[in-house]
KOLKE-504894 format. One line per 4 residues: number of its first residue (from 1); their letters; for each residue x, y, z of N, C-alpha, C. Coordinates in nm, 3 decimals. Layout:
// KOLKE-504894
NUM) A) X/Y/Z/X/Y/Z/X/Y/Z; ...
END
This chain:
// KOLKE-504894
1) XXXX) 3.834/-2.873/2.268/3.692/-2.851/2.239/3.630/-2.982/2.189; 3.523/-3.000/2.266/3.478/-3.160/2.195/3.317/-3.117/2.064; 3.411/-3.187/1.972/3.303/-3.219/1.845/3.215/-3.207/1.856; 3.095/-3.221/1.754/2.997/-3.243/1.757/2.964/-3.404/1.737
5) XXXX) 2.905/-3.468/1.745/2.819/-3.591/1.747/2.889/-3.636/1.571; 2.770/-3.595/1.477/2.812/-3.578/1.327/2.941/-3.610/1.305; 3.010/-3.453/1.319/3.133/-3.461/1.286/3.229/-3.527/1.350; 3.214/-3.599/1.476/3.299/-3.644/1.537/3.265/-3.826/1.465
9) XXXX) 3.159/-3.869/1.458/3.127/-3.935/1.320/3.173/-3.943/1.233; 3.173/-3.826/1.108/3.236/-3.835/1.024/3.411/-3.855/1.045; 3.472/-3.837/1.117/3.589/-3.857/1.140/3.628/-3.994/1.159; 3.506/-4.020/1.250/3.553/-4.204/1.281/3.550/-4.255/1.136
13) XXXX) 3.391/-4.242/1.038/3.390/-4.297/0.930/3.527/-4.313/0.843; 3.582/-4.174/0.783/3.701/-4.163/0.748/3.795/-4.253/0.766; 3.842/-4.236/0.872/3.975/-4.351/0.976/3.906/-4.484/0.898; 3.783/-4.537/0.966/3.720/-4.664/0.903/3.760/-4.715/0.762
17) XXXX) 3.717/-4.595/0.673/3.739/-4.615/0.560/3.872/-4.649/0.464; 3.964/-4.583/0.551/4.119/-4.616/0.517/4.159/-4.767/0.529; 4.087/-4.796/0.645/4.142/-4.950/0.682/4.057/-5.074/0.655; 3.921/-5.011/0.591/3.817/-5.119/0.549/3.838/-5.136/0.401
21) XXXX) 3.847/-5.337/0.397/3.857/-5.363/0.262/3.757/-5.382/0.196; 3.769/-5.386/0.070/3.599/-5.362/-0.017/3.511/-5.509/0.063; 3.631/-5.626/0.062/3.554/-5.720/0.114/3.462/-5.727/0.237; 3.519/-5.651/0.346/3.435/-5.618/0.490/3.441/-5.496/0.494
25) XXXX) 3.341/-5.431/0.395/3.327/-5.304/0.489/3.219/-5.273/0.507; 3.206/-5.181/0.592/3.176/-5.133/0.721/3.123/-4.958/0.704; 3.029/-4.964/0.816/2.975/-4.858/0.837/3.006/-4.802/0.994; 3.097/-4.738/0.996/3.125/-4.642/1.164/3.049/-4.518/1.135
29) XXXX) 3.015/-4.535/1.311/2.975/-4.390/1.322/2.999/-4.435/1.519; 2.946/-4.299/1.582/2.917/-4.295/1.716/2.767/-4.273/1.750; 2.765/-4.297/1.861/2.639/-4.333/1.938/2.677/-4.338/2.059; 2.524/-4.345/2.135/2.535/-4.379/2.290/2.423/-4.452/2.289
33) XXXX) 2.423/-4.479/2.455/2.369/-4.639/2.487/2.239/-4.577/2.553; 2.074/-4.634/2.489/1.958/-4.613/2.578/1.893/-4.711/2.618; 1.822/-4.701/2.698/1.718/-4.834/2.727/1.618/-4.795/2.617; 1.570/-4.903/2.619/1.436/-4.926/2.491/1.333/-4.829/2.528
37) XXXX) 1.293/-4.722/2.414/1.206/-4.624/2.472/1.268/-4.493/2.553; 1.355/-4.519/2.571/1.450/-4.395/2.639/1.428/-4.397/2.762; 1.464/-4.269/2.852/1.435/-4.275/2.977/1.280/-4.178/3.026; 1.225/-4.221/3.075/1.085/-4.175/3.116/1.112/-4.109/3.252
41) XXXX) 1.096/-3.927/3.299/1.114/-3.853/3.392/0.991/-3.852/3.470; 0.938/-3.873/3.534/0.821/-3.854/3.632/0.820/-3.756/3.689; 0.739/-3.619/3.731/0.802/-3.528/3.826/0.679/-3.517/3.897; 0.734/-3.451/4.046/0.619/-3.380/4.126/0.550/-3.286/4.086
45) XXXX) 0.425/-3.280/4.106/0.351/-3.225/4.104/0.318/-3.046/4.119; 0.427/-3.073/4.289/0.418/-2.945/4.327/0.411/-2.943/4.512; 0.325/-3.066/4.509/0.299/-3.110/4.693/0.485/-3.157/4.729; 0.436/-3.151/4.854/0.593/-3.204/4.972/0.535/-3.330/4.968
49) XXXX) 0.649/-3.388/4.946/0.700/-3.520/4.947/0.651/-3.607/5.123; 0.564/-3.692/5.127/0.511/-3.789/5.222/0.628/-3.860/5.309; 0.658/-3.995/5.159/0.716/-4.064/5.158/0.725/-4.099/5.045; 0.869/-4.197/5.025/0.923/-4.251/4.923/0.972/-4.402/4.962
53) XXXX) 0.855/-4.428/4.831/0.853/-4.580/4.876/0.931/-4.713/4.761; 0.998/-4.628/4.688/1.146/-4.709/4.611/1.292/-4.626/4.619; 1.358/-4.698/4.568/1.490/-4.674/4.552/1.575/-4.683/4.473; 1.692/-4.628/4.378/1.747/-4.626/4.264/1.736/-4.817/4.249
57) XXXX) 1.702/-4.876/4.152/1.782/-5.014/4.096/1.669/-5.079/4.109; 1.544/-5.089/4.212/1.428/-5.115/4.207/1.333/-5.159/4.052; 1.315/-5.246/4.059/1.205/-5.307/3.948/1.064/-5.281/3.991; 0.996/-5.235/3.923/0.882/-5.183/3.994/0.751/-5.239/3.917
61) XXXX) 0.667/-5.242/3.927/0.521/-5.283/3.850/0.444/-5.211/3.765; 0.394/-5.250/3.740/0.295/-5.116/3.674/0.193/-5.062/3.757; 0.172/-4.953/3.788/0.045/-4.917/3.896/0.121/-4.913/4.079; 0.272/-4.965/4.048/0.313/-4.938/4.176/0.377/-4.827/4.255
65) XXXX) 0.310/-4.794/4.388/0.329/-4.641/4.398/0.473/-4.584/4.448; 0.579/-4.468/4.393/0.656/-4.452/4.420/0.706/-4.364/4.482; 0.586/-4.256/4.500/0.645/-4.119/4.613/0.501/-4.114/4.636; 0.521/-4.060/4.800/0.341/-4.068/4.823/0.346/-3.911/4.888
69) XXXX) 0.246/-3.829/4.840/0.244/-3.673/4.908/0.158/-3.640/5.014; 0.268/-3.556/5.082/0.151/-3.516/5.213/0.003/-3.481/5.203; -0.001/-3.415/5.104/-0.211/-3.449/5.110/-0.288/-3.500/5.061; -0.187/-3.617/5.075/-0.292/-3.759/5.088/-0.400/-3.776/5.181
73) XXXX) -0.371/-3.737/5.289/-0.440/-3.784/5.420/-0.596/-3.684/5.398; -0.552/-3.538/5.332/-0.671/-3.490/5.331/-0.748/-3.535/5.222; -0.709/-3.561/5.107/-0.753/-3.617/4.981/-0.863/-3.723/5.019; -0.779/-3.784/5.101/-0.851/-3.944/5.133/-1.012/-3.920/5.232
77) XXXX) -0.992/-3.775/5.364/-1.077/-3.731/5.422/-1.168/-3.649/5.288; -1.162/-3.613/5.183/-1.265/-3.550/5.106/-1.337/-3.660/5.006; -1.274/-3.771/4.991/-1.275/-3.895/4.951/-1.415/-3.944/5.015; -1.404/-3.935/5.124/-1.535/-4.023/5.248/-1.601/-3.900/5.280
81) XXXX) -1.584/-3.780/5.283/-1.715/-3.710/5.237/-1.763/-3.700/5.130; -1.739/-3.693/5.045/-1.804/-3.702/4.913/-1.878/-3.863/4.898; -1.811/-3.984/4.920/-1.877/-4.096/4.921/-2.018/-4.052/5.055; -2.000/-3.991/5.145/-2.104/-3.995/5.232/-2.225/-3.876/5.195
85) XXXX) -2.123/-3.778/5.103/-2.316/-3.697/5.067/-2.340/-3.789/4.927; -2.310/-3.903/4.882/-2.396/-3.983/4.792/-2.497/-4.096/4.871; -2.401/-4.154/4.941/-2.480/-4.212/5.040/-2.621/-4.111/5.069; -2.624/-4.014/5.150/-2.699/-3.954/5.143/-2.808/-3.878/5.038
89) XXXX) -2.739/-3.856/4.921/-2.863/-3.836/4.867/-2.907/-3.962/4.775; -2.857/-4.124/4.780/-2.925/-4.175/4.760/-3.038/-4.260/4.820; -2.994/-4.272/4.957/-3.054/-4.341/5.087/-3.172/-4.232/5.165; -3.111/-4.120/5.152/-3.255/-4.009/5.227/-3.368/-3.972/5.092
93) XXXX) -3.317/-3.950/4.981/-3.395/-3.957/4.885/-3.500/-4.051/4.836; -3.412/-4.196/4.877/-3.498/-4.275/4.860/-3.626/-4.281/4.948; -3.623/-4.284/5.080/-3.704/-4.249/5.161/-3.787/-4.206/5.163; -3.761/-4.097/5.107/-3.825/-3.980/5.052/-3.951/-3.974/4.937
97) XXXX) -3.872/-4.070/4.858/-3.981/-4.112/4.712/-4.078/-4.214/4.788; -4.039/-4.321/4.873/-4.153/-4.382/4.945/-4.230/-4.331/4.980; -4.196/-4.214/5.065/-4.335/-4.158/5.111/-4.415/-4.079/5.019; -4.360/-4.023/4.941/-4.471/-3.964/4.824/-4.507/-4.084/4.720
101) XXXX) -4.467/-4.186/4.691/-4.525/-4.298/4.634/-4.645/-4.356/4.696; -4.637/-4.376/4.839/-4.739/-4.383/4.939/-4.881/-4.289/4.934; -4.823/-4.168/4.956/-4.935/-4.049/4.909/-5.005/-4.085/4.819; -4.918/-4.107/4.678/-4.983/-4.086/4.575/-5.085/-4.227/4.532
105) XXXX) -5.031/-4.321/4.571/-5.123/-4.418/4.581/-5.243/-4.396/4.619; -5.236/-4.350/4.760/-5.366/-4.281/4.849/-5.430/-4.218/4.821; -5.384/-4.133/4.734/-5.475/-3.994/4.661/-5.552/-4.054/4.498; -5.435/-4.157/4.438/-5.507/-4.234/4.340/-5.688/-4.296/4.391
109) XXXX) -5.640/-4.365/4.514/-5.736/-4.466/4.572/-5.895/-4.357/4.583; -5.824/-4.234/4.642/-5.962/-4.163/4.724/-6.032/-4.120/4.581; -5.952/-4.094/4.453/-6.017/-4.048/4.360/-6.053/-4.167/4.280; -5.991/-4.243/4.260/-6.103/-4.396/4.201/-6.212/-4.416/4.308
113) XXXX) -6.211/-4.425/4.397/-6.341/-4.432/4.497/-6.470/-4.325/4.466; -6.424/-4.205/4.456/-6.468/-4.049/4.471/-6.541/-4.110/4.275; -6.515/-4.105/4.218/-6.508/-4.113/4.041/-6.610/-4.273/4.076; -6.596/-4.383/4.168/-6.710/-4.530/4.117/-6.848/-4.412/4.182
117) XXXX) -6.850/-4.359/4.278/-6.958/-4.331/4.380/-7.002/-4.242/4.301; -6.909/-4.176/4.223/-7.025/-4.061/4.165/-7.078/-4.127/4.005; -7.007/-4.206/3.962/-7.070/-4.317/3.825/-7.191/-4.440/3.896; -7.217/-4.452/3.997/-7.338/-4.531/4.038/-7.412/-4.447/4.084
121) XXXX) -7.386/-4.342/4.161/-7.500/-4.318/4.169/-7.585/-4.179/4.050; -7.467/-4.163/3.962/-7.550/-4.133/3.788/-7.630/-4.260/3.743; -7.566/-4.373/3.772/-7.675/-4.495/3.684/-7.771/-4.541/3.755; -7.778/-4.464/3.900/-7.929/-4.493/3.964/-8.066/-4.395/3.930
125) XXXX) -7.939/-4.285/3.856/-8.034/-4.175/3.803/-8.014/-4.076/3.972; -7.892/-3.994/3.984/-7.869/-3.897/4.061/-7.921/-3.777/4.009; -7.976/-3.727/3.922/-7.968/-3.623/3.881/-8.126/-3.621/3.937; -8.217/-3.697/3.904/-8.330/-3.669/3.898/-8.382/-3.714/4.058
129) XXXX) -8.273/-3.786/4.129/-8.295/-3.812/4.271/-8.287/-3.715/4.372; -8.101/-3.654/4.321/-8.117/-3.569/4.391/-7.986/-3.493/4.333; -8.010/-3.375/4.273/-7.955/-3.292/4.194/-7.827/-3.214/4.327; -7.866/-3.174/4.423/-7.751/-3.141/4.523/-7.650/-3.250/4.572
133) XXXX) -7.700/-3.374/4.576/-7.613/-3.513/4.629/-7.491/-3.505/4.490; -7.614/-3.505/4.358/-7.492/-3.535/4.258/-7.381/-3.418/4.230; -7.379/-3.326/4.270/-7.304/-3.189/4.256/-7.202/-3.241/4.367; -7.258/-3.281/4.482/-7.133/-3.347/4.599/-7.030/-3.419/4.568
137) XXXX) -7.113/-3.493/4.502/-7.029/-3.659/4.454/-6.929/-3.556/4.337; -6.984/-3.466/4.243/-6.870/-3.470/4.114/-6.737/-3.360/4.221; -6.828/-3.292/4.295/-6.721/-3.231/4.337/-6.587/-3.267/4.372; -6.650/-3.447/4.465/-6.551/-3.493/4.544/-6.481/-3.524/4.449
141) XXXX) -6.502/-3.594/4.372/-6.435/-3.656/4.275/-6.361/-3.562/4.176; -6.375/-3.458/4.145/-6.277/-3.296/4.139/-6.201/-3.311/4.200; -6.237/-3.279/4.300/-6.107/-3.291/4.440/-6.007/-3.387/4.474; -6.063/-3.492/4.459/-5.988/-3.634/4.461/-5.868/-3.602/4.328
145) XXXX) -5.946/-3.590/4.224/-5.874/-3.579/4.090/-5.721/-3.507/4.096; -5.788/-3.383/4.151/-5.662/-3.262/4.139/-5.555/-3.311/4.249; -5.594/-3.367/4.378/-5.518/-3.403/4.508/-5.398/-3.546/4.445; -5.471/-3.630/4.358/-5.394/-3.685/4.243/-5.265/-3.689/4.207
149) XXXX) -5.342/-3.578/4.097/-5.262/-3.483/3.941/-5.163/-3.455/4.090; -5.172/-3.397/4.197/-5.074/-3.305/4.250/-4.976/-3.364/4.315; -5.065/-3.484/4.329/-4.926/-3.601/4.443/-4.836/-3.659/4.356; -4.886/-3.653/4.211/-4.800/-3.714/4.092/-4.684/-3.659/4.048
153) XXXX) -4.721/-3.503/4.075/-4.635/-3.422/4.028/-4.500/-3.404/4.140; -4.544/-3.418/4.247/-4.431/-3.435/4.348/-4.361/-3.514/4.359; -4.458/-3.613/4.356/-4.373/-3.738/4.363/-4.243/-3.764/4.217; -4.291/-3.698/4.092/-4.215/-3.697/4.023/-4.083/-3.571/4.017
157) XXXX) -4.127/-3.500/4.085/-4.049/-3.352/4.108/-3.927/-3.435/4.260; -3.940/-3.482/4.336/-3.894/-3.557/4.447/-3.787/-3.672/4.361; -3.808/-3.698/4.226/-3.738/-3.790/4.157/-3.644/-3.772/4.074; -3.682/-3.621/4.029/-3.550/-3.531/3.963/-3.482/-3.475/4.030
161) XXXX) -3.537/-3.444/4.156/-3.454/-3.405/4.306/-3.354/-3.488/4.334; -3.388/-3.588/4.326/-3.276/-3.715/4.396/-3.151/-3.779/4.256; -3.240/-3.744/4.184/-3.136/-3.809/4.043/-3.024/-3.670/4.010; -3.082/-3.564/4.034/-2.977/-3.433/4.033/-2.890/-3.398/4.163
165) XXXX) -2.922/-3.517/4.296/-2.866/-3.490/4.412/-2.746/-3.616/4.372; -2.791/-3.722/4.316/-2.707/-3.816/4.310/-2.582/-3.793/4.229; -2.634/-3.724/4.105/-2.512/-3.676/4.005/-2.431/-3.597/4.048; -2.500/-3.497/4.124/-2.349/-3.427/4.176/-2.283/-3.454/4.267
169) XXXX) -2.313/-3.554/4.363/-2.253/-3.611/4.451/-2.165/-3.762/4.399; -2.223/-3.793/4.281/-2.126/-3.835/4.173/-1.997/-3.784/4.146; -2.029/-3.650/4.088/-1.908/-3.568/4.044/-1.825/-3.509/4.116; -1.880/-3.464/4.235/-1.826/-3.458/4.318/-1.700/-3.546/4.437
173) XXXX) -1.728/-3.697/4.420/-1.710/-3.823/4.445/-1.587/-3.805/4.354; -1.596/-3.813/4.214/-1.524/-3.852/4.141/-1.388/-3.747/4.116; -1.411/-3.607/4.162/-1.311/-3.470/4.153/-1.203/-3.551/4.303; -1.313/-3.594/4.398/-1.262/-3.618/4.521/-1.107/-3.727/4.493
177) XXXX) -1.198/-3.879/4.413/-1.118/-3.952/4.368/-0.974/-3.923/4.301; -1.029/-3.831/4.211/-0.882/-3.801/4.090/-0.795/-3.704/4.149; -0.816/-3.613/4.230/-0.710/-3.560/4.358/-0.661/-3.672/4.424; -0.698/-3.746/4.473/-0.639/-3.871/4.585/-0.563/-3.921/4.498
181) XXXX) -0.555/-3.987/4.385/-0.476/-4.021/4.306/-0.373/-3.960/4.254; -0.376/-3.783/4.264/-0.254/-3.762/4.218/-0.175/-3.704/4.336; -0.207/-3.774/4.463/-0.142/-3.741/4.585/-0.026/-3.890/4.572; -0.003/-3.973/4.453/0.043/-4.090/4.473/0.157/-4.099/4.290
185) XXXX) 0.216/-4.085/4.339/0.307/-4.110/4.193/0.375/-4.255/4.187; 0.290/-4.274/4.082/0.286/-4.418/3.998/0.364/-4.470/3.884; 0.390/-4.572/3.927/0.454/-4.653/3.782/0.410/-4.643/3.682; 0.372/-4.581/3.544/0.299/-4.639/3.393/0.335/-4.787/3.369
189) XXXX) 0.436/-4.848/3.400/0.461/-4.999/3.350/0.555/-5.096/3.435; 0.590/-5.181/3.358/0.704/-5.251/3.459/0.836/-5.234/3.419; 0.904/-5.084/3.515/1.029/-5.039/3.448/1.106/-5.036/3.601; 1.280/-5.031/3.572/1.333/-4.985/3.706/1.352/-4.865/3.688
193) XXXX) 1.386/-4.843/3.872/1.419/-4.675/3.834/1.574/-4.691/3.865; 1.591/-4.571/3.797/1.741/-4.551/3.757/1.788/-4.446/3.788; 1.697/-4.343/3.842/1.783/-4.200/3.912/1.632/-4.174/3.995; 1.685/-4.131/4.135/1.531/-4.084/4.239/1.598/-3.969/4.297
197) XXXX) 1.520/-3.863/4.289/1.545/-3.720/4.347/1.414/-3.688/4.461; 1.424/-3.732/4.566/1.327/-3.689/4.602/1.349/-3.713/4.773; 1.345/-3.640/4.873/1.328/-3.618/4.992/1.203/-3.560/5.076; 1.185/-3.677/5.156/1.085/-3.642/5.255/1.062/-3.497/5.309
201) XXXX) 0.952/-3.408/5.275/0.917/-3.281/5.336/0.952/-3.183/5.219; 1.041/-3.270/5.129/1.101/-3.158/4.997/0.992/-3.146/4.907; 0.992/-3.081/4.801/0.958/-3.052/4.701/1.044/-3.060/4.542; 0.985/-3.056/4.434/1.024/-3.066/4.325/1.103/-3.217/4.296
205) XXXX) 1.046/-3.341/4.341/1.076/-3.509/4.318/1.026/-3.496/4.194; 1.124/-3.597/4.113/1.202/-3.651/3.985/1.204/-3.799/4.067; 1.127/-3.873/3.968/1.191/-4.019/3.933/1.182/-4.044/3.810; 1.316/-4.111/3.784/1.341/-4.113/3.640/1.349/-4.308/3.615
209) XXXX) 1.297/-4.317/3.526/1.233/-4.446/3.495/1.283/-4.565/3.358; 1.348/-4.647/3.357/1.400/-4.705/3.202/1.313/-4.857/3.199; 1.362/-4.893/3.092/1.309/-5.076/3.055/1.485/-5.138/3.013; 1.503/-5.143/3.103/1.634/-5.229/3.103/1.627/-5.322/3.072
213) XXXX) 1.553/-5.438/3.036/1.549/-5.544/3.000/1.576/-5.579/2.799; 1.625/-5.472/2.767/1.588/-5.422/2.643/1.717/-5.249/2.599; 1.821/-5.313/2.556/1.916/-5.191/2.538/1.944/-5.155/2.400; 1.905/-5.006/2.363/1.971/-4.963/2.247/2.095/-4.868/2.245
217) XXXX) 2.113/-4.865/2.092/2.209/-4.720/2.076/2.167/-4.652/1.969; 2.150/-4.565/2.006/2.113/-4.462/1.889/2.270/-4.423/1.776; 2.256/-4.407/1.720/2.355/-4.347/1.628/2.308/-4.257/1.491; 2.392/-4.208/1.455/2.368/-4.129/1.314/2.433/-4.156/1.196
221) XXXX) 2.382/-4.180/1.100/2.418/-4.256/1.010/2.452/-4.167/0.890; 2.532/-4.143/0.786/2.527/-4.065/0.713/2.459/-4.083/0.545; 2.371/-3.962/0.495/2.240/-4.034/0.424/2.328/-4.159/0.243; 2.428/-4.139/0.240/2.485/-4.210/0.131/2.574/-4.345/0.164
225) XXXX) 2.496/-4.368/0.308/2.528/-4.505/0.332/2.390/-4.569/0.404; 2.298/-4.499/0.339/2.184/-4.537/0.409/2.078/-4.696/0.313; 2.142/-4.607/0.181/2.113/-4.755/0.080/2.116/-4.851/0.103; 2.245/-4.882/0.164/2.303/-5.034/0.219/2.252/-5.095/0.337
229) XXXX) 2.188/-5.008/0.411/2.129/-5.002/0.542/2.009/-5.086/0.544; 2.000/-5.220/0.631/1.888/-5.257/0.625/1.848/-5.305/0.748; 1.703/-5.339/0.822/1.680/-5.392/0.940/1.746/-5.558/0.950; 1.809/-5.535/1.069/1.866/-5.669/1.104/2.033/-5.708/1.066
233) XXXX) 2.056/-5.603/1.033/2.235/-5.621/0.950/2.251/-5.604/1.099; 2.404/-5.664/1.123/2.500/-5.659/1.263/2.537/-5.586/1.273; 2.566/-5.515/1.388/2.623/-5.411/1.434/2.732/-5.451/1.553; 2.832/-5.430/1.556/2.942/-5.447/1.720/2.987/-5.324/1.740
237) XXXX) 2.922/-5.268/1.886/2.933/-5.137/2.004/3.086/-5.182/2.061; 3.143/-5.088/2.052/3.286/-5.060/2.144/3.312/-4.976/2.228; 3.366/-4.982/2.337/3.395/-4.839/2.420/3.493/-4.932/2.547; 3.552/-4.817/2.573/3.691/-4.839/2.714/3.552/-4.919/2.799
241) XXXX) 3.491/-4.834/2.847/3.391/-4.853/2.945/3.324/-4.986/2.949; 3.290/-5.017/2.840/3.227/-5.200/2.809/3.355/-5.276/2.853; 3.249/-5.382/2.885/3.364/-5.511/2.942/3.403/-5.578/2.798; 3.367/-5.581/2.670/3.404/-5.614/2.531/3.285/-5.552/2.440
245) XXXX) 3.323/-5.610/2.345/3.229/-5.567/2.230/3.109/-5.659/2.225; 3.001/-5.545/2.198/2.863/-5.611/2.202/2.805/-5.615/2.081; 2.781/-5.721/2.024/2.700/-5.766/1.934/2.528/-5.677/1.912; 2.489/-5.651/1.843/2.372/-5.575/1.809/2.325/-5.596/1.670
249) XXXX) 2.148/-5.543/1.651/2.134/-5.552/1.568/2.056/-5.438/1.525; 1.998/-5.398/1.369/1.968/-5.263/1.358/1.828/-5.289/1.330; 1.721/-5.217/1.428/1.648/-5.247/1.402/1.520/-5.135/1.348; 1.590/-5.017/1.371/1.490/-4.895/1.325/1.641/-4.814/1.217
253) XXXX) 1.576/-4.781/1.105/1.618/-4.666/1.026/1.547/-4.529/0.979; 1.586/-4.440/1.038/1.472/-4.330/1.043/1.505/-4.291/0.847; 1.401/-4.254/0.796/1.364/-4.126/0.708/1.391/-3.997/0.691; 1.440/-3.981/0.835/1.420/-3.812/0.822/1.581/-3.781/0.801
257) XXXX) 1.654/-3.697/0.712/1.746/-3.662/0.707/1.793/-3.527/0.811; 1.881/-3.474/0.872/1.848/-3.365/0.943/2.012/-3.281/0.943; 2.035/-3.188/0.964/2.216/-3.154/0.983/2.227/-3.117/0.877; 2.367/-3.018/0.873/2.462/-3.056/0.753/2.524/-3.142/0.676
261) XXXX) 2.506/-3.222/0.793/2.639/-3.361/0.774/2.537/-3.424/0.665; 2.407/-3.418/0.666/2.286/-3.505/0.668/2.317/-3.623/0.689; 2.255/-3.687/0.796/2.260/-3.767/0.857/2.115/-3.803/0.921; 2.106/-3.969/0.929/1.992/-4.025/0.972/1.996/-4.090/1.074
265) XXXX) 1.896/-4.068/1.171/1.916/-4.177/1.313/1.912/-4.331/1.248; 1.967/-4.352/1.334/1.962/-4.547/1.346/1.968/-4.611/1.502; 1.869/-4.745/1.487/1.830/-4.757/1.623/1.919/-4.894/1.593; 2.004/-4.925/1.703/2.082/-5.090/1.703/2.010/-5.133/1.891
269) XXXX) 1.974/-5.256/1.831/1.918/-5.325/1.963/2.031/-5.453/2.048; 2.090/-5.418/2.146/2.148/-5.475/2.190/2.157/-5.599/2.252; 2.248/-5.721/2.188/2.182/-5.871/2.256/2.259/-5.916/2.307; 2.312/-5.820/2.427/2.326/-5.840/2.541/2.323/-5.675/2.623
273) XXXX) 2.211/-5.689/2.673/2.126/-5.517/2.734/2.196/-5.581/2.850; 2.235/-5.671/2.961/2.272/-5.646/3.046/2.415/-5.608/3.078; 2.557/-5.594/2.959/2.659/-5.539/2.948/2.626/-5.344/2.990; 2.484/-5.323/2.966/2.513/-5.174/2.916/2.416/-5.100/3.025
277) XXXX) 2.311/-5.206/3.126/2.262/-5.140/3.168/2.294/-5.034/3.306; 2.457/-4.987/3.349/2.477/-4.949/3.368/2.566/-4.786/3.314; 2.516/-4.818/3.200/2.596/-4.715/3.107/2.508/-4.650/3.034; 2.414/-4.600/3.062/2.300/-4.510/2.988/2.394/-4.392/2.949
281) XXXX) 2.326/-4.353/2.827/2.435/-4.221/2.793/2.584/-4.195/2.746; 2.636/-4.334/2.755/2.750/-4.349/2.752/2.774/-4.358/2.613; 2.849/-4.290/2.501/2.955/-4.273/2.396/2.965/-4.428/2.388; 2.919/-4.492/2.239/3.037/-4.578/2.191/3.060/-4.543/2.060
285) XXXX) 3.131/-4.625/2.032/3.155/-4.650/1.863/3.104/-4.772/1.796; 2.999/-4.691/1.706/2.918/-4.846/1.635/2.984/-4.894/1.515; 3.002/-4.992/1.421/3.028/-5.025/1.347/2.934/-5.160/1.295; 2.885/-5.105/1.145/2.792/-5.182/1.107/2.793/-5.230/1.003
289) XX) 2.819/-5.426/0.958/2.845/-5.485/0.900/2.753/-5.455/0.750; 2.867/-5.390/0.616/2.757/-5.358/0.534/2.754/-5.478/0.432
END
């Protein structure tokens, strides 16, 4: 039956302790080996798989695409309709406001005209010239007025038309966009991948993602050797599996106590990540210079 983590810990400690002299001693425990940040799982969505455009060991970019899904192609066709009813309602709209800008100019003009003709001929004295002429003139100039007020109002009604045609063909544009994008599974950074599950026409793709450039080990520390514990003390990782012992250093000590055992994580940063970056997960034995 294999141990628990802790207790299989506390056991190493023990052994340790028998053979460590007050002069070098030492803090054992076990651990295993992560990339910096752990491993990052990507999954599908839910669409069949396009294509797949990396491969396990691959260094990848940030923003670079790694499984592409079959409805893409339609994504991309709702993409250029939506860009084309903006086009449209900003280009026919516009059009549109010209010609009632036009109007309304026109209808301005006939009623400043309509409004001088009937103010001269009041200061020639219309009333007493000719009382039916001047009833003509205010009329026109009524008429002119309201033909105006009315081309104004269109023309401004034609302007909330086009600014409420544009926005939703905005939003619309933009629903279009953020579907197309998740027809494309992307890098967050510049990591390799390290496990790819995913087949053309299949469903349910996994890419699983690390920063290898950068190796830890987690371990658990037990809380009455945590005193001694400080960022940057040495640490040397052992295991069958390593080509020797790796030098490390400690660079996170958690707070949180947790277990029976009580015991605290500890993060050791490895300076040499390329001994281990084939060994994610892998069991060692830490020992840490107290």
């Amino acid at each position: 039956m294999k141990l628990p983590l802790s207790l299989r810990a506390s056991v190493l400690f023990a052994s340790l302790a028998l053979f460590a002299s007050p002069l070098a001693a030492k803090i054992g425990a076990l651990g295993h080996i992560i990339p910096a940040g752990d491993l990052l799982t990507l999954a599908n969505p839910g669409d069949a798989v396009g294509s797949v455009a990396v491969k396990e060991g691959d260094l990848v970019e940030s923003g670079a695409p790694l499984i592409v899904f079959r409805s893409q192609q339609a994504a991309e066709n709702d993409v250029k309709l939506a860009e084309l009813s903006l086009r449209e309602a900003a280009d026919l709209g516009k059009l549109s406001l010209e010609s009632l800008e036009m109007k309304t100019e026109i209808a301005k003009k006939d009623y400043e005209f309509a409004r001088q003709r009937y103010e001269r001929f009041s200061k020639l004295g219309g009333e007493e010239l000719s009382a039916q002429q001047m009833e003509v003139r205010a009329y026109q100039m009524s008429i002119t007025d309201l033909a105006y007020k009315a081309a104004q109002k269109d023309l401004q009604r034609s302007r909330d038309d086009r600014e409420l045609k544009i926005t939703r063909a905005q939003t619309q544009l933009s629903m279009a966009q953020e579907k197309l994008a998740r027809t494309t599974l992307r890098a967050p950074a510049k990591l390799t991948v390290v496990k790819l599950n995913a087949t053309v026409g299949g469903g349910g793709a996994t890419v699983t993602l690390a920063n290898l450039a950068e190796m830890h080990v987690v371990t658990e520390v037990f809380a009455g050797d945590l005193p001694t514990l400080k960022i940057g003390q040495v640490a040397t990782v052992t295991s069958s599996a390593l080509p020797g012992p790796i030098k490390g250093k400690v660079v996170s000590i958690s707070s949180i106590i947790t277990g029976r055992a009580k015991v605290a994580e500890v993060l050791v940063r490895l300076d040499d990540p390329a001994a281990a970056t084939k060994l994610i997960n892998l069991e060692v034995n830490v020992s840490i210079e107290n």
